[in-house]
N, CA, C and O atoms as a Tripos MOL2 file, in Angstrom:
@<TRIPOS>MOLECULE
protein
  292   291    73     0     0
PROTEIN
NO_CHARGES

@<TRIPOS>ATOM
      1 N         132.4940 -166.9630  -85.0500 N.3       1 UNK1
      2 CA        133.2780 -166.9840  -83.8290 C.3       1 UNK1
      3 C         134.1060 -165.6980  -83.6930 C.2       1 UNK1
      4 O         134.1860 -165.0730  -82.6350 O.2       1 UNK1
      5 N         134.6950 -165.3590  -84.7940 N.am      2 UNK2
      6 CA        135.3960 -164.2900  -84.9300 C.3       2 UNK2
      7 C         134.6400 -163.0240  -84.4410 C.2       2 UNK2
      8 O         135.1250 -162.1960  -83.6690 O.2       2 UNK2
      9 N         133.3070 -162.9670  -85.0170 N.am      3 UNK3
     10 CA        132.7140 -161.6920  -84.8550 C.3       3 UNK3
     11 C         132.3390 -161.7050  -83.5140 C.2       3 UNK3
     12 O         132.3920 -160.5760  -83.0270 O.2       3 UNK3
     13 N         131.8090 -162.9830  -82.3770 N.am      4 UNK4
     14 CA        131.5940 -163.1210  -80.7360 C.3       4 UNK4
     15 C         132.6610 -162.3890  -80.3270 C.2       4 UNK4
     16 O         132.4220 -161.5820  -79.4280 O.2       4 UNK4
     17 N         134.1480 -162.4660  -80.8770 N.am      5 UNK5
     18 CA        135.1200 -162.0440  -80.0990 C.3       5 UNK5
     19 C         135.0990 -160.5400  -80.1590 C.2       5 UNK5
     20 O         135.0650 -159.7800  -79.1910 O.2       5 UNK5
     21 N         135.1260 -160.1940  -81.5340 N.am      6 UNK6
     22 CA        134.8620 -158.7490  -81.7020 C.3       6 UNK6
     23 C         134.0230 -157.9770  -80.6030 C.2       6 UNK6
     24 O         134.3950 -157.2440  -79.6870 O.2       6 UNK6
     25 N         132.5710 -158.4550  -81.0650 N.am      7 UNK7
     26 CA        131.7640 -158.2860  -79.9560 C.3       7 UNK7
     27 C         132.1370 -158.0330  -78.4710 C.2       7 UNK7
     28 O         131.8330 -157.0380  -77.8140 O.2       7 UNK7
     29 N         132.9520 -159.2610  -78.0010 N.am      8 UNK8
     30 CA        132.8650 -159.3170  -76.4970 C.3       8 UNK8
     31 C         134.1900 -158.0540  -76.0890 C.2       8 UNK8
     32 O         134.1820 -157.4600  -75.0110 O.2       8 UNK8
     33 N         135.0560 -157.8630  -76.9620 N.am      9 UNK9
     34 CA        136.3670 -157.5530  -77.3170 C.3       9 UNK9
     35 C         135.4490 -155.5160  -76.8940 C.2       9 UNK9
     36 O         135.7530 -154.6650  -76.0580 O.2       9 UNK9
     37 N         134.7080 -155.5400  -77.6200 N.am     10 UNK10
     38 CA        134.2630 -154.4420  -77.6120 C.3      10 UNK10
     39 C         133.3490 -153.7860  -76.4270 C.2      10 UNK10
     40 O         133.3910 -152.6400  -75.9790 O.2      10 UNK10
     41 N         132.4840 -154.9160  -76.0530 N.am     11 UNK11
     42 CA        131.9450 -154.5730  -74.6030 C.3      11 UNK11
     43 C         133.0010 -154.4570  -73.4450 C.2      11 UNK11
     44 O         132.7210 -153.7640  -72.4670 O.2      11 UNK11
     45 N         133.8190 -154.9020  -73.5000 N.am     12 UNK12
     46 CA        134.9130 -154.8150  -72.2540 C.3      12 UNK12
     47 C         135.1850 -153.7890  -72.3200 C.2      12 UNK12
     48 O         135.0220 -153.0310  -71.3650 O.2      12 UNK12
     49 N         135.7690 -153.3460  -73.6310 N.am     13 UNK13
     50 CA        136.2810 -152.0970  -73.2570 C.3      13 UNK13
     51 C         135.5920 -150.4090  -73.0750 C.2      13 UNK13
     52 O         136.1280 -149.3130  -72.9100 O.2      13 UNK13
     53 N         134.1090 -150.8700  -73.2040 N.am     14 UNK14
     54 CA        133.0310 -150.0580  -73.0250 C.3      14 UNK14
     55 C         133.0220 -149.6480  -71.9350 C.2      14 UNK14
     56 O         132.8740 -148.5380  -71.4220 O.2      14 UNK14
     57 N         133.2620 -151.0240  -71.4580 N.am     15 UNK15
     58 CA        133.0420 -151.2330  -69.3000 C.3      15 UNK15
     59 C         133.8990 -150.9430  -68.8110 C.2      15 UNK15
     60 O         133.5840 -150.2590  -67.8380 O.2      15 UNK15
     61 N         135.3130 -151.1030  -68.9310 N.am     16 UNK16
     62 CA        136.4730 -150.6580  -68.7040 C.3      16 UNK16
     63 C         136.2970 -149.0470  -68.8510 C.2      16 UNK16
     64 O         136.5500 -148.3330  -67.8800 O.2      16 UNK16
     65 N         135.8210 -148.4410  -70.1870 N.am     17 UNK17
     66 CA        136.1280 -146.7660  -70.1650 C.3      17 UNK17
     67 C         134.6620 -146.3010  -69.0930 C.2      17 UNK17
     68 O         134.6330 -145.1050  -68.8030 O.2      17 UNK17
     69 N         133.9480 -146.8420  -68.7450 N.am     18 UNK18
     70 CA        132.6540 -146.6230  -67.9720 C.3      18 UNK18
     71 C         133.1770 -146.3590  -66.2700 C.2      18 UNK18
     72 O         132.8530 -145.4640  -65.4890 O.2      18 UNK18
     73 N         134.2020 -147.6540  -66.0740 N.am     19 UNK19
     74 CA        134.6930 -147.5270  -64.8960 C.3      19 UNK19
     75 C         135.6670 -146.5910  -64.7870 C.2      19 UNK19
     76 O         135.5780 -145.8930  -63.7770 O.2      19 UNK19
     77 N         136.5060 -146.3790  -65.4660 N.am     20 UNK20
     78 CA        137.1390 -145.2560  -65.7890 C.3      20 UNK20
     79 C         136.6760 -143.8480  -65.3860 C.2      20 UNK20
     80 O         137.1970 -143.1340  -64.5290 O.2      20 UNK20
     81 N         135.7100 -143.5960  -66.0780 N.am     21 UNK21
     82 CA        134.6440 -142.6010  -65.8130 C.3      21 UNK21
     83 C         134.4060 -142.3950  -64.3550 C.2      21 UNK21
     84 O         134.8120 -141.3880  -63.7750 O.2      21 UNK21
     85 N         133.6190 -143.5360  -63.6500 N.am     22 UNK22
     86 CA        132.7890 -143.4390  -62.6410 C.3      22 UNK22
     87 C         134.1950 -143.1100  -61.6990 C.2      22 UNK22
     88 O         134.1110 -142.0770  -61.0350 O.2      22 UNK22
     89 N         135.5730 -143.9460  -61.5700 N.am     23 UNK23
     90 CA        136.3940 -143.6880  -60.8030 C.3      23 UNK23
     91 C         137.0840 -142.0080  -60.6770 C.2      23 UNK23
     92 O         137.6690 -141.4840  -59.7290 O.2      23 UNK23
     93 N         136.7760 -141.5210  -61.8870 N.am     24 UNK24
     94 CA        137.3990 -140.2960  -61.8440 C.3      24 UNK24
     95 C         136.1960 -139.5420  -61.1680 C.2      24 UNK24
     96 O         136.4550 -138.7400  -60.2700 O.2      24 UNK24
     97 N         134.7790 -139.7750  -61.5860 N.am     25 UNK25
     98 CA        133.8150 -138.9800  -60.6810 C.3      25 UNK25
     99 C         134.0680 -139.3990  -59.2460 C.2      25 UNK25
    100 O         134.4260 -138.4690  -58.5230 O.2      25 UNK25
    101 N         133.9700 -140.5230  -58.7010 N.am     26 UNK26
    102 CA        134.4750 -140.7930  -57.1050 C.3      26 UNK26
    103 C         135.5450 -139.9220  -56.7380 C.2      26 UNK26
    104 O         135.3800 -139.0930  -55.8430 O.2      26 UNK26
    105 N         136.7620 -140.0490  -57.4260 N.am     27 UNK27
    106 CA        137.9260 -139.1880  -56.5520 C.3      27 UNK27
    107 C         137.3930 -137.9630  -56.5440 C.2      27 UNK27
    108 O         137.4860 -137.4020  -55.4520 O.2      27 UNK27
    109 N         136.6280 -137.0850  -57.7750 N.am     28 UNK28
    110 CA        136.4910 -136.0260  -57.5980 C.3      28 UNK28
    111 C         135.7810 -135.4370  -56.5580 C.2      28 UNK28
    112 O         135.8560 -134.2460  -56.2530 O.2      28 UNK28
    113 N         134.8310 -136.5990  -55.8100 N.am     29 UNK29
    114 CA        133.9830 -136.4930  -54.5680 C.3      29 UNK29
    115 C         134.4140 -136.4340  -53.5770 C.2      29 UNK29
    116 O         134.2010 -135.5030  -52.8000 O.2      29 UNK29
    117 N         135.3770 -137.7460  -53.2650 N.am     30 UNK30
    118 CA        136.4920 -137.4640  -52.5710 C.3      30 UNK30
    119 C         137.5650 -136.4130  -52.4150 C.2      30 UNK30
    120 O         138.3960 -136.4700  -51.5080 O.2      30 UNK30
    121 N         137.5310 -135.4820  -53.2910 N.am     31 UNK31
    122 CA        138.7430 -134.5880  -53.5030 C.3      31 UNK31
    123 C         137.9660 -133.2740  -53.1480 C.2      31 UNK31
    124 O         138.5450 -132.2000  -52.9840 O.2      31 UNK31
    125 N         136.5160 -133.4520  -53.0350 N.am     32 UNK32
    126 CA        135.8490 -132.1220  -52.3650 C.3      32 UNK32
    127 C         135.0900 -132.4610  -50.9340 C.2      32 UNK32
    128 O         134.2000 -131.7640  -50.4470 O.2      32 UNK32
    129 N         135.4520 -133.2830  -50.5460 N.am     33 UNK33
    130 CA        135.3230 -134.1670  -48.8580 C.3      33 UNK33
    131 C         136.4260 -133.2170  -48.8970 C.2      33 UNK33
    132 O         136.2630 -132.0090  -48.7310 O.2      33 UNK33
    133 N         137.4790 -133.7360  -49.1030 N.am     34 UNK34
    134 CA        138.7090 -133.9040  -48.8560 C.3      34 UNK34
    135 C         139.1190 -132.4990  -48.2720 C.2      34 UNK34
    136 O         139.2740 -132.2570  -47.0750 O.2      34 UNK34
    137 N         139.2630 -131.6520  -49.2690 N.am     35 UNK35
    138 CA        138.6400 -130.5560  -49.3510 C.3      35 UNK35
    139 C         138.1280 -129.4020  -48.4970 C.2      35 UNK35
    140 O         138.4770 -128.2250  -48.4090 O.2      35 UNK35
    141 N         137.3210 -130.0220  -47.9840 N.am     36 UNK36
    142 CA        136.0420 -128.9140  -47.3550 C.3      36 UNK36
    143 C         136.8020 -129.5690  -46.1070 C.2      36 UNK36
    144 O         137.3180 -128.6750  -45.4360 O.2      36 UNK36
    145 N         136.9450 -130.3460  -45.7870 N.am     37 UNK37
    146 CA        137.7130 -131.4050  -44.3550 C.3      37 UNK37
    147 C         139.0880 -130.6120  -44.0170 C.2      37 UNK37
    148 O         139.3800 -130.1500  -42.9140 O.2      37 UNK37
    149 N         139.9060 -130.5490  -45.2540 N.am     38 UNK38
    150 CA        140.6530 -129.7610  -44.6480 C.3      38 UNK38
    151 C         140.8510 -127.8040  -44.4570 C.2      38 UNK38
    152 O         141.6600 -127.0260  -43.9510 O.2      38 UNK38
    153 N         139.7170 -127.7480  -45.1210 N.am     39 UNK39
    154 CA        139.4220 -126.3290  -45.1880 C.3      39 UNK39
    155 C         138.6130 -125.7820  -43.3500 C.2      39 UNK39
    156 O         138.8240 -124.7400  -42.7290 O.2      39 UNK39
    157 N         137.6150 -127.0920  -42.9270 N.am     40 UNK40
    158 CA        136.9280 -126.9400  -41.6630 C.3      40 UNK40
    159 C         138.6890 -127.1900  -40.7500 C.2      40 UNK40
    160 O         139.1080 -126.7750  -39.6700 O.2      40 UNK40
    161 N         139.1240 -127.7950  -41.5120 N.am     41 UNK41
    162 CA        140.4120 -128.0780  -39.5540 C.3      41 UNK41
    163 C         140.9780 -126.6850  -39.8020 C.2      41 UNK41
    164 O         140.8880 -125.9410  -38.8250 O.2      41 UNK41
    165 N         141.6210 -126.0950  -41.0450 N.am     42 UNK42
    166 CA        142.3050 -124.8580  -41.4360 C.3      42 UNK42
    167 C         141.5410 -123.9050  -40.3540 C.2      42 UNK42
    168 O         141.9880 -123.6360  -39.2390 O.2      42 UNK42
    169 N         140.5560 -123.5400  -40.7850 N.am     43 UNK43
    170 CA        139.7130 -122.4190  -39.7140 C.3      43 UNK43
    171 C         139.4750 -122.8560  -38.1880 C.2      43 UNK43
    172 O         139.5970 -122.1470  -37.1890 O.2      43 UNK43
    173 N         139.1390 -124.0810  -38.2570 N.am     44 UNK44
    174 CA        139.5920 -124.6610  -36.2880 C.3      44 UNK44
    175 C         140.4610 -124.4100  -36.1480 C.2      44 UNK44
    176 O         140.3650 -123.6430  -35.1900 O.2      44 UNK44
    177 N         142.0890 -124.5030  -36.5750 N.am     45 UNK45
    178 CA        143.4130 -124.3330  -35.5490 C.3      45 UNK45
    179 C         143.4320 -122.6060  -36.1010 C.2      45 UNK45
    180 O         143.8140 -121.8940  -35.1730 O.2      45 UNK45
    181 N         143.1900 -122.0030  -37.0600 N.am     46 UNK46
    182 CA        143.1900 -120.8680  -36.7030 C.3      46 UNK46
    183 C         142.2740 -120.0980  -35.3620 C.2      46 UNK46
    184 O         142.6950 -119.1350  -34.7220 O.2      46 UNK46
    185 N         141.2040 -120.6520  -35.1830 N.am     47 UNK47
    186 CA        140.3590 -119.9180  -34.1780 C.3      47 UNK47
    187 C         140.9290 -120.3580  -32.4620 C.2      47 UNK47
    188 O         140.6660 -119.9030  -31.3500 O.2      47 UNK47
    189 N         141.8380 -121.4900  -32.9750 N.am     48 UNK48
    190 CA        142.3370 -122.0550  -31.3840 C.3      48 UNK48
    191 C         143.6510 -121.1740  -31.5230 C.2      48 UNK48
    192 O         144.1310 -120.8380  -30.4400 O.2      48 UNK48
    193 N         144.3160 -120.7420  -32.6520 N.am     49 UNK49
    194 CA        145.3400 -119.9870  -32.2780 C.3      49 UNK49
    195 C         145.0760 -118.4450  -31.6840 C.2      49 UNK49
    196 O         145.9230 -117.8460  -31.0220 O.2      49 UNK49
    197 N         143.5420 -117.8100  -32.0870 N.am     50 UNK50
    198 CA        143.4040 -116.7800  -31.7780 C.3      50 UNK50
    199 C         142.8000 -116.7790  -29.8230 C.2      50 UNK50
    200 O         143.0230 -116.2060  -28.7570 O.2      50 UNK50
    201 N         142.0950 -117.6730  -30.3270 N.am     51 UNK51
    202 CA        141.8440 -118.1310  -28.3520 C.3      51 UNK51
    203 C         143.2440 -117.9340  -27.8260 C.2      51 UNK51
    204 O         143.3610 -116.9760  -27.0630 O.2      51 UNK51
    205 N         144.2020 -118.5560  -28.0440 N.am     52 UNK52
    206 CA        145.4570 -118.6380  -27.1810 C.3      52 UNK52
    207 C         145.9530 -117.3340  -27.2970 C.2      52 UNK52
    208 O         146.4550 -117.0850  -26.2010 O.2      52 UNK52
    209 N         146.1320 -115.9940  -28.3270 N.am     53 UNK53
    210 CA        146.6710 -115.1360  -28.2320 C.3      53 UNK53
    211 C         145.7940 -114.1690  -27.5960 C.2      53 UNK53
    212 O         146.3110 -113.1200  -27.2110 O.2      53 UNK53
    213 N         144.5990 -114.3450  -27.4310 N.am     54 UNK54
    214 CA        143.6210 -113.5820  -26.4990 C.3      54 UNK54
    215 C         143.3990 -114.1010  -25.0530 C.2      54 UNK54
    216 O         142.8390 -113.3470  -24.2560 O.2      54 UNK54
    217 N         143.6850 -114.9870  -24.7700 N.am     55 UNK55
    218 CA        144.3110 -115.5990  -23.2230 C.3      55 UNK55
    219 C         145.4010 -115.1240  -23.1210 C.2      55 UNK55
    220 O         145.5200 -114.4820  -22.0770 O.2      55 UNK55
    221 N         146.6710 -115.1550  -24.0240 N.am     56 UNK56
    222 CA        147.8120 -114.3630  -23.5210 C.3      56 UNK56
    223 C         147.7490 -112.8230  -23.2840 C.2      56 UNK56
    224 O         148.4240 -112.2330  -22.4400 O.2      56 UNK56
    225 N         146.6800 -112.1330  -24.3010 N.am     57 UNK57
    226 CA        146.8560 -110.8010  -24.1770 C.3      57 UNK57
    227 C         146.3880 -110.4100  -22.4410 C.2      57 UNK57
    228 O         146.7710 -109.5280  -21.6720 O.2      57 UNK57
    229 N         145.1360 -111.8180  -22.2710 N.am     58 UNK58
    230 CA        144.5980 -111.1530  -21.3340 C.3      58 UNK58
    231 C         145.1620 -111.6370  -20.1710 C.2      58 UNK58
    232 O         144.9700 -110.6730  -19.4300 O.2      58 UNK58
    233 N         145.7870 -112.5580  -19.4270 N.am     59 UNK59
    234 CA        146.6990 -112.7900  -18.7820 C.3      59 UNK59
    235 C         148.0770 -111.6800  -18.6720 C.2      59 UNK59
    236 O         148.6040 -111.3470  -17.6100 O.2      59 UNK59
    237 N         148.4610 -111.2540  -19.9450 N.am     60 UNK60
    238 CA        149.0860 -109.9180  -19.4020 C.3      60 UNK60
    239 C         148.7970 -108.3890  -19.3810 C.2      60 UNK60
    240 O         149.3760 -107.3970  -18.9390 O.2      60 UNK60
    241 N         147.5860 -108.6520  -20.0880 N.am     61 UNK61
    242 CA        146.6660 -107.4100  -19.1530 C.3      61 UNK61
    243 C         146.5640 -107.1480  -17.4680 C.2      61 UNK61
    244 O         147.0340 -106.2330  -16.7930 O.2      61 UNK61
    245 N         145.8220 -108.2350  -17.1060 N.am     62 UNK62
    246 CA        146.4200 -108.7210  -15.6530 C.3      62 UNK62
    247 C         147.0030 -108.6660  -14.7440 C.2      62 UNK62
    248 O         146.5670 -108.5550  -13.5980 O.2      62 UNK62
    249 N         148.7570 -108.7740  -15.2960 N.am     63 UNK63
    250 CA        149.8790 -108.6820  -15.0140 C.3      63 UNK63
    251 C         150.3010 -107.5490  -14.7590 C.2      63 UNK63
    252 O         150.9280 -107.4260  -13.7070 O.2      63 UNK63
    253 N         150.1420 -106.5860  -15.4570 N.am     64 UNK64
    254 CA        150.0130 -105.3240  -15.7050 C.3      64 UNK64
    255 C         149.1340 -104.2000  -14.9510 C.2      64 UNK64
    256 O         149.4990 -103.1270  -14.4730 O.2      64 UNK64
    257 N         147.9910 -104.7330  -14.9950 N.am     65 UNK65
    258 CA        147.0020 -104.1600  -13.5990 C.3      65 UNK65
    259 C         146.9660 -104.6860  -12.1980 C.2      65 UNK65
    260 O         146.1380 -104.3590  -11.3470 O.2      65 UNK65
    261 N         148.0770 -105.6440  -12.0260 N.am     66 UNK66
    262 CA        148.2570 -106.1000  -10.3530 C.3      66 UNK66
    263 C         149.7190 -105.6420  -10.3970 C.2      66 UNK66
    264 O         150.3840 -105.5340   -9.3670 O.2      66 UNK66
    265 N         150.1160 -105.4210  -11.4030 N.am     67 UNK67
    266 CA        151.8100 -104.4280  -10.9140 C.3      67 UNK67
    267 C         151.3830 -102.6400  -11.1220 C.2      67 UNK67
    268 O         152.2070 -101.7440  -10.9380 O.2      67 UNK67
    269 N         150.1310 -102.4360  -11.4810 N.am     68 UNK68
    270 CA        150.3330 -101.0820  -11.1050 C.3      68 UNK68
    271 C         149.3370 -100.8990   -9.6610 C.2      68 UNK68
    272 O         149.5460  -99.9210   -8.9440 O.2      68 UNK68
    273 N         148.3360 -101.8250   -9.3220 N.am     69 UNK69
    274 CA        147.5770 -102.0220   -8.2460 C.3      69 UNK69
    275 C         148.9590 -101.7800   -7.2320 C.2      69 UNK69
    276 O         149.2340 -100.7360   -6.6410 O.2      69 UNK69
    277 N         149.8160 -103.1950   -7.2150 N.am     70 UNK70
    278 CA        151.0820 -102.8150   -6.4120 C.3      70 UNK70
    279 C         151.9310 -101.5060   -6.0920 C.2      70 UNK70
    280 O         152.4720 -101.2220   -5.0230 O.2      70 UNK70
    281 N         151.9200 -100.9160   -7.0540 N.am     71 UNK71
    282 CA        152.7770  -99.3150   -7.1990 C.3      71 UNK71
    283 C         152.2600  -98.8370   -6.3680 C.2      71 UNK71
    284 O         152.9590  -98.4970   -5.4130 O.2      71 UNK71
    285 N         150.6340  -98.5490   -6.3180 N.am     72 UNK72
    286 CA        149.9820  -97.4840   -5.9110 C.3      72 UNK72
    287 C         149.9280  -97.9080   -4.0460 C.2      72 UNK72
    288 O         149.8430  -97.0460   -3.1720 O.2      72 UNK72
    289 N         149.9870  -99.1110   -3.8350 N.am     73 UNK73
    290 CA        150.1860  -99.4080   -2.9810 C.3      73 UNK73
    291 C         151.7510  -98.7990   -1.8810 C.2      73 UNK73
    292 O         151.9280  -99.2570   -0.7520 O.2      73 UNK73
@<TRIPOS>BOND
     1     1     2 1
     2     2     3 1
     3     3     4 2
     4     3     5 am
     5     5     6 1
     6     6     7 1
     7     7     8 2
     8     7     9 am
     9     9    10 1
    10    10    11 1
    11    11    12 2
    12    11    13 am
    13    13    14 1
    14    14    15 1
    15    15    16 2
    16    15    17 am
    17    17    18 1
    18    18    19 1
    19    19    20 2
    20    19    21 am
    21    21    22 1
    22    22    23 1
    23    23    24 2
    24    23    25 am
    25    25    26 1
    26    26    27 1
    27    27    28 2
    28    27    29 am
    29    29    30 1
    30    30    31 1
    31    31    32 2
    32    31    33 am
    33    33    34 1
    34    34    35 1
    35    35    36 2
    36    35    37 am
    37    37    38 1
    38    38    39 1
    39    39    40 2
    40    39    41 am
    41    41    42 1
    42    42    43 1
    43    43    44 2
    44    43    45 am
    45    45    46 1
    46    46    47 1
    47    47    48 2
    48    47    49 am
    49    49    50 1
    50    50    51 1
    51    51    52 2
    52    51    53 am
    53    53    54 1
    54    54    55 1
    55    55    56 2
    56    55    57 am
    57    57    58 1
    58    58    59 1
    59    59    60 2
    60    59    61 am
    61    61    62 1
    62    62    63 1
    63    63    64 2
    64    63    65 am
    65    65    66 1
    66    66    67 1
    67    67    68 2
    68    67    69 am
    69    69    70 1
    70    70    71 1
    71    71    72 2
    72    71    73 am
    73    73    74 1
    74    74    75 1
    75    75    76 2
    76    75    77 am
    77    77    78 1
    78    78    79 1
    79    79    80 2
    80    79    81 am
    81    81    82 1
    82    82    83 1
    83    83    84 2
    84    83    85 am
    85    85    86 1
    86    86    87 1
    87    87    88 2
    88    87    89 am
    89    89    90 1
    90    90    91 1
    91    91    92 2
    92    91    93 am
    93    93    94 1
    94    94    95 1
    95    95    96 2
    96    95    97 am
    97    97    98 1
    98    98    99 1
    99    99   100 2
   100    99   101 am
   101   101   102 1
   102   102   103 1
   103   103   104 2
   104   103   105 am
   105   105   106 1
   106   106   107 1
   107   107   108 2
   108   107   109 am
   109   109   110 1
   110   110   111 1
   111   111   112 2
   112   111   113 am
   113   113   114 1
   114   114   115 1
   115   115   116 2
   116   115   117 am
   117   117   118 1
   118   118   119 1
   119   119   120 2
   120   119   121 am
   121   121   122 1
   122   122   123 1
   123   123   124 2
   124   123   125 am
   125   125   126 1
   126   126   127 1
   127   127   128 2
   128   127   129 am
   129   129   130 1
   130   130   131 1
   131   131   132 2
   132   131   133 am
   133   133   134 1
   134   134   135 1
   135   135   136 2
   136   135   137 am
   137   137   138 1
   138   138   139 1
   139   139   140 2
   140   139   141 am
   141   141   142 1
   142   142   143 1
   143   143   144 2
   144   143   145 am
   145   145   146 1
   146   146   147 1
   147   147   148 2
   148   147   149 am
   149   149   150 1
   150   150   151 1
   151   151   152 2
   152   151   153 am
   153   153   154 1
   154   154   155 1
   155   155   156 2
   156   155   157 am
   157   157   158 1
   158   158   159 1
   159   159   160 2
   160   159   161 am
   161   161   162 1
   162   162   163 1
   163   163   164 2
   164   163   165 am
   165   165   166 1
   166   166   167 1
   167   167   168 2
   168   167   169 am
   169   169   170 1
   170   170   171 1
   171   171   172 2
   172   171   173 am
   173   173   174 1
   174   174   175 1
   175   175   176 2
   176   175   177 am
   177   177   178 1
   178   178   179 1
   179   179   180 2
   180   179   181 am
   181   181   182 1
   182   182   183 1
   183   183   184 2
   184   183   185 am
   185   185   186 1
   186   186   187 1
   187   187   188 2
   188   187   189 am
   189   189   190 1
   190   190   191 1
   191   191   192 2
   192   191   193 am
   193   193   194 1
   194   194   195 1
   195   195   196 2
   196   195   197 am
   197   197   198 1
   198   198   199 1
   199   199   200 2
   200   199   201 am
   201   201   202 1
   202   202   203 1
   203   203   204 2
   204   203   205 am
   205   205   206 1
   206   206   207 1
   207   207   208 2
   208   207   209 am
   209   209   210 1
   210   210   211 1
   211   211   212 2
   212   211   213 am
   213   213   214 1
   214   214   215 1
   215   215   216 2
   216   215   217 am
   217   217   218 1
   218   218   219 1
   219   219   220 2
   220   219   221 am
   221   221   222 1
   222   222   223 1
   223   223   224 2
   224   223   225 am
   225   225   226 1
   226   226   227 1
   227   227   228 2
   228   227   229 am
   229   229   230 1
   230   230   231 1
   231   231   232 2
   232   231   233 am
   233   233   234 1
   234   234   235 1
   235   235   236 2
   236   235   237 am
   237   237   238 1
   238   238   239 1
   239   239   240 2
   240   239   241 am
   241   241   242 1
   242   242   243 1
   243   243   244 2
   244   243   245 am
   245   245   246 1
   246   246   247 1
   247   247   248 2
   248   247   249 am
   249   249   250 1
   250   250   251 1
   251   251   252 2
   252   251   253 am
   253   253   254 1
   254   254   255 1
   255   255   256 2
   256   255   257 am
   257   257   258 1
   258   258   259 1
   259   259   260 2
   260   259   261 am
   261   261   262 1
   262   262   263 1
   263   263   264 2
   264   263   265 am
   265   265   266 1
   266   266   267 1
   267   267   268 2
   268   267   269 am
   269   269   270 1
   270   270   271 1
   271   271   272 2
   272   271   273 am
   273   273   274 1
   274   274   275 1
   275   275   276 2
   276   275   277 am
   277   277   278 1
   278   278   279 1
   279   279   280 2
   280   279   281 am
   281   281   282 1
   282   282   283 1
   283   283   284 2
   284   283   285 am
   285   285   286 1
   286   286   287 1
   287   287   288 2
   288   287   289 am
   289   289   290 1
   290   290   291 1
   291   291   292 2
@<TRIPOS>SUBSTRUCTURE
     1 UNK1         2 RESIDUE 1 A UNK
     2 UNK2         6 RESIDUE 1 A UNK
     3 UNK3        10 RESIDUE 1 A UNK
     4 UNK4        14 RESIDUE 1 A UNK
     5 UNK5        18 RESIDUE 1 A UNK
     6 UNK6        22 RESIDUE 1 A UNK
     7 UNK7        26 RESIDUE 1 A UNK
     8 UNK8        30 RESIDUE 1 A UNK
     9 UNK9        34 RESIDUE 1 A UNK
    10 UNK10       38 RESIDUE 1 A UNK
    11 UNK11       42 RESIDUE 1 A UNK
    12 UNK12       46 RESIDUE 1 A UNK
    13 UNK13       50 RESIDUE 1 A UNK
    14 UNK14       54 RESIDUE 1 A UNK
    15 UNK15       58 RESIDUE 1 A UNK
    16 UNK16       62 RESIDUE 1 A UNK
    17 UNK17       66 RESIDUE 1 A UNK
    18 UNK18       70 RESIDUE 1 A UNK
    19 UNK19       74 RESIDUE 1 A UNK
    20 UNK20       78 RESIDUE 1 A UNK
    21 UNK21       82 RESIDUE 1 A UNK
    22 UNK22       86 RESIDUE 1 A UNK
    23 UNK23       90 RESIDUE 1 A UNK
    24 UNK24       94 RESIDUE 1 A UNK
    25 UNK25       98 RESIDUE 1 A UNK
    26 UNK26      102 RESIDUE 1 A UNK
    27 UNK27      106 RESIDUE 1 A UNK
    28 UNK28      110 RESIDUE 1 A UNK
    29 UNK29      114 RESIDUE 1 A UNK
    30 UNK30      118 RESIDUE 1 A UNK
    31 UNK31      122 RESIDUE 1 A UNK
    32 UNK32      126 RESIDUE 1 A UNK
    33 UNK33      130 RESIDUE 1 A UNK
    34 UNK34      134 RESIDUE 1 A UNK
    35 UNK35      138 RESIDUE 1 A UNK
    36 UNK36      142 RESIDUE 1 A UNK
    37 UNK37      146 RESIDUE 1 A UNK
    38 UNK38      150 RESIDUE 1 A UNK
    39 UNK39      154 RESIDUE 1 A UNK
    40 UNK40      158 RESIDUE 1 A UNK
    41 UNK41      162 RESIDUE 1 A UNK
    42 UNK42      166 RESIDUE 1 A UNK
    43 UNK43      170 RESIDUE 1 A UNK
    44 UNK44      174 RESIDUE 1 A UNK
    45 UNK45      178 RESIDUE 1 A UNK
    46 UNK46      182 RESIDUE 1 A UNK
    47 UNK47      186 RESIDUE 1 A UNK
    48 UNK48      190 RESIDUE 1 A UNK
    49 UNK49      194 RESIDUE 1 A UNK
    50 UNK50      198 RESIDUE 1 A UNK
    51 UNK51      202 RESIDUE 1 A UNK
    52 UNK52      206 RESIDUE 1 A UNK
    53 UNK53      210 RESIDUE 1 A UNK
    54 UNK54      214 RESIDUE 1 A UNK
    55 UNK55      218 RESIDUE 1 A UNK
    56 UNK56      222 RESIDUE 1 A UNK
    57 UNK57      226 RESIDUE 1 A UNK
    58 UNK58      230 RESIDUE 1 A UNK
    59 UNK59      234 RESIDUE 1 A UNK
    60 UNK60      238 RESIDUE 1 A UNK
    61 UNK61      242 RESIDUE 1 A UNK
    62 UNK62      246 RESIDUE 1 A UNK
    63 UNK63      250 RESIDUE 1 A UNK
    64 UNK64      254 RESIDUE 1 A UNK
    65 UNK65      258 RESIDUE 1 A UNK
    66 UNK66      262 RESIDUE 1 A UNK
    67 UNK67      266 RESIDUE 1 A UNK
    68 UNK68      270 RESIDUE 1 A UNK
    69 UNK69      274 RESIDUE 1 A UNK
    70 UNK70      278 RESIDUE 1 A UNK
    71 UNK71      282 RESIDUE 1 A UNK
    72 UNK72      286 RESIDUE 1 A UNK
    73 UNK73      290 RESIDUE 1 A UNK
């Protein structure tokens, strides 16, 4: 009886360090989702910030060539 317990005593904790294992491989999967997810939004709001400063440049480009259009007027 003693030695069943041993036994069973010992598979648990086989399964236990197994899950162990597999959970640290999951997060690590998750942690390069994770990852690459926030690396793709990083470069989206940078490319929407450069859109907006190239609409501003060119909006006062604009500005600039209908106030000297005006002068010459």
């Amino acid at each position: 009886m003693r030695r069943q317990r041993v036994v069973f005593l010992d598979t648990v904790e086989d399964v236990a360090g197994q899950d162990v294992e597999r959970s640290a491989a999951a997060s690590e999967a998750i942690s390069d989702e994770e990852l690459d997810r926030l690396i793709d939004a990083e470069a989206q709001a940078e490319h929407s910030q450069e859109v907006a400063r190239l609409s501003g440049l060119r909006a006062e480009l604009a500005a600039l060539k209908q106030e000297g259009e005006q002068k010459r007027e």
